[in-house]
Phi, psi and omega in degrees: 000313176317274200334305175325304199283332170273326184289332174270330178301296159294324150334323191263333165295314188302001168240026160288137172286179182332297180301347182248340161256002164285321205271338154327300200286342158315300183288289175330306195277318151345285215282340173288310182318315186280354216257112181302331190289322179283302198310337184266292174004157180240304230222109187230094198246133183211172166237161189261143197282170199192136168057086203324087168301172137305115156328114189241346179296324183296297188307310169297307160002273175297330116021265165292325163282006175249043161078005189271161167265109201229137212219160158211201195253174210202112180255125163275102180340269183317311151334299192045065185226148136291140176215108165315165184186098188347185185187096165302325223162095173297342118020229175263342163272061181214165122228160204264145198224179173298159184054049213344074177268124198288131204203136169293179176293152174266058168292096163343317182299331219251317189321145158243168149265116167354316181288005169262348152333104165270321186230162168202127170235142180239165176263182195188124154341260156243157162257136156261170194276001161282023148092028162277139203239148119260129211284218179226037142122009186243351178068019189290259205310004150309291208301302199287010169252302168007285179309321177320146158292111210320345189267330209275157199245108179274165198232087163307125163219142208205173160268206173264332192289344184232028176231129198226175201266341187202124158221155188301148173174140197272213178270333182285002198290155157245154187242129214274165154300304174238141199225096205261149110231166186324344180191048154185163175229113168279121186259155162265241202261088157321000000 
């Protein structure tokens, strides 16, 4: 049932145009900007998008011009981890990574710890609107909140189009604080 229910989602994202996910992610990234959790943040670990995702370089960017530390994840396959890793330069600091995702360099200097994490905002297949996400089937980022510091706040962002009243999901899913989309801020777990 998942599998289905992710396969018809992307699919249906995937034939939004250009213009509606630009201007969407536009909207999205506002309303996270306007966000008290973000203006305080230290530590910002989110991801780079793909396959029309929400769009986040304009949100690192800015970011990064407010002085924050701002990081994304570097995936181990085999593993089936995440390992944050600053993000310098969008630029000259990337590489296409497993599943060819854009992932910053695995510059040693650049590694963080998971305990410096103030926020992780994620990506997600679909959501409901009580802040449950479905990924997209590796369980990496359920396992990398796990990990998270019990203070620190994940962020769901999304289009409106992938947030529904039930989507399937088991026990390990986690369920986030917040949840942005373009015309609405959905709250979770407080």
């Amino acid at each position: 049932m998942k599998k289905d229910f992710r396969k018809k989602i992307i699919e249906y994202r995937n034939n939004k145009d250009t213009n509606f996910i630009s201007k969407n992610s536009q909207i999205i990234t506002e309303k996270l900007l306007l966000m008290d959790c973000i203006k305080y943040a230290n530590t910002i670990m989110l991801y780079l998008d793909f396959n029309n995702e929400v769009k986040t370089d304009y949100l690192i960017t800015k970011l990064i011009s407010l002085k924050k530390t701002v990081a994304a994840p570097v995936t181990i396959k085999d593993e089936r981890k995440l390992i944050p890793f600053k993000i310098t330069n969008l630029k000259d600091g990337i590489n296409i990574g497993t599943y060819g995702i854009r992932e910053p360099k695995q510059d040693p200097y650049n590694e963080l710890n998971i305990e410096d994490i103030d926020i992780l905002i994620v990506p997600a297949v679909a959501y409901d609107k009580n802040c449950y996400r479905l990924g997209y089937g590796g369980g990496f980022y359920d396992r990398f909140i796990e990990c998270l510091r019990e203070d620190a706040i994940t962020i769901g962002i999304a289009f409106d189009l992938q947030v529904f009243d039930y989507i399937p999901k088991e026990n390990h899913d986690a369920q986030l604080n917040y949840l942005i989309t373009e015309n609405n801020i959905y709250l979770g777990k407080i």
